[in-house]
C-alpha positions in Angstrom: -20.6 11.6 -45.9 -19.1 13.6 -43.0 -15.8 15.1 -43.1 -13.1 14.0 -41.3 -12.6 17.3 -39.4 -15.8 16.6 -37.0 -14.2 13.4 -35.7 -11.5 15.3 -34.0 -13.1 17.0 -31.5 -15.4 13.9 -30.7 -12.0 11.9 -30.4 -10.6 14.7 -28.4 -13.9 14.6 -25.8 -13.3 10.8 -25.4 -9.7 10.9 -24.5 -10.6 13.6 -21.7 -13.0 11.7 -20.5 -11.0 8.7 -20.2 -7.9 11.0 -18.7 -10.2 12.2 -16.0 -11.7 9.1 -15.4 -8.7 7.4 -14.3 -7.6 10.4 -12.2 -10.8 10.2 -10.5 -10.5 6.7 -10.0 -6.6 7.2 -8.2 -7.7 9.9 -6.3 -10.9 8.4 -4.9 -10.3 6.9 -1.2 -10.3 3.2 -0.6 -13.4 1.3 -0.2 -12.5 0.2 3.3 -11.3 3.1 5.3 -10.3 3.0 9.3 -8.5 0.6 11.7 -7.4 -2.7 9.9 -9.2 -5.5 10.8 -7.2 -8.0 9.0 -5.1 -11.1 10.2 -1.8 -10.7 10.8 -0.7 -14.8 10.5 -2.1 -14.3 6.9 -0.4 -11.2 5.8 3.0 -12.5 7.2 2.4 -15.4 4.4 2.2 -12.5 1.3 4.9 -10.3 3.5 7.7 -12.7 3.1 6.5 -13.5 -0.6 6.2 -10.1 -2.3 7.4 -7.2 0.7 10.4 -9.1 1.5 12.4 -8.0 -1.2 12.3 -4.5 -0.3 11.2 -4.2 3.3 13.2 -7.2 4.6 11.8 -10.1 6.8 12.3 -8.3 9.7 10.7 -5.1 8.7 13.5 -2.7 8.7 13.6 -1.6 5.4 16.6 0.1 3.7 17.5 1.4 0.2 15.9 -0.6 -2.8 18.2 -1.2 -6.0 16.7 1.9 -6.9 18.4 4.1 -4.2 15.2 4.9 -2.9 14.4 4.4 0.9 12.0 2.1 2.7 10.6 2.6 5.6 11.8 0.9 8.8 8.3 -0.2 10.4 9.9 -1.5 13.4 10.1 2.4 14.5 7.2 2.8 16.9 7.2 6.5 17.3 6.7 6.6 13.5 4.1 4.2 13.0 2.2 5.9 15.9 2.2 9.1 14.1 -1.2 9.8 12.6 -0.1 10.5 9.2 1.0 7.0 8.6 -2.6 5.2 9.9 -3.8 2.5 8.4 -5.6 4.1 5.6 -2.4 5.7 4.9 -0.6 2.4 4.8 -3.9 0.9 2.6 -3.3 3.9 0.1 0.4 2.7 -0.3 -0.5 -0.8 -0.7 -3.7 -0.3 -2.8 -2.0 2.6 -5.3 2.0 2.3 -4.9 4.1 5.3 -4.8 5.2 6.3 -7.6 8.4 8.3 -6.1 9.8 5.6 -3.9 9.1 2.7 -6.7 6.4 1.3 -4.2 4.5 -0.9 -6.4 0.6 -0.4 -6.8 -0.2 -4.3 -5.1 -3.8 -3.8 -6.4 -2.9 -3.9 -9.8 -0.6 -6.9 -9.1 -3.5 -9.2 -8.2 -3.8 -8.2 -4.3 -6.9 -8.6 -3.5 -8.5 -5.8 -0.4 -8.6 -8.9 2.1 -5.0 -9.6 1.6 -4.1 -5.6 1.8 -6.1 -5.8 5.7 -3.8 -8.6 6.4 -0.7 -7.0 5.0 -1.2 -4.2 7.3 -2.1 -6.1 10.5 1.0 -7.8 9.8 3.1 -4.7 8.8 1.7 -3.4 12.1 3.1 -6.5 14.4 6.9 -4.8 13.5 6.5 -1.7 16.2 3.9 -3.3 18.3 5.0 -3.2 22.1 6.5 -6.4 23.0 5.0 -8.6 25.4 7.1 -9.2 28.6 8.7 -12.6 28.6 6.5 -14.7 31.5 8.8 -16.1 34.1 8.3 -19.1 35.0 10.3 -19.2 38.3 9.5 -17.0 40.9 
């Protein structure tokens, strides 16, 4: 019969193991990395159903009912800044932020698809506007 001292340290190795498992996992970079290729038309369907709430329809964010700020992603020269690139914005999306309240979408059934389509559609808010075609001359 063993004792039960032995199973302690085994116990102790396993719960490590797990620990840095799941760090390894949250650290590790998204499977699809680079320029979104998703469609825009589709992400505006999950936008207005689960961004909404926080972001606003028209993408200008605010303060959530926790206090904490969105951001406004109409504002070109900050969603031209490197640092907020798409695999930035996929990072958000994918893992939340923790900080801000951002909820890890992954983990709330959004698929990777529907995180390229979120973006593209995230992106339309600070995309140069077309000039209106006039049709008299």
């Amino acid at each position: 019969m063993k004792r039960p001292g032995t199973l302690r340290p085994v116990a102790f190795a396993l719960v490590f193991a797990s620990v840095l498992g799941a760090l390894a996992a949250r650290s590790a970079p998204p499977a699809i990395t680079g320029p979104s290729k998703g469609v825009a038309t589709a992400g505006k369907k999950i936008f207005s159903v689960k961004c909404v709430p926080c972001h606003k329809a028209d993408g200008s964010g605010g303060f959530k009912l926790t206090g904490n700020p969105t951001p406004d992603w109409r504002d070109a020269k900050r969603m031209s800044d490197p640092k907020y690139n798409d695999d930035y914005l996929r990072d958000c999306i994918t893992n939340g932020m923790i900080k801000s309240g951002m909820v890890a979408w992954s983990k709330q059934g959004v698929k990777p698809a529907e995180i390229e389509n979120l973006i593209a559609y995230v992106r339309t808010f600070s995309a140069p506007k077309s000039p209106a075609k006039n049709a008299k001359k």
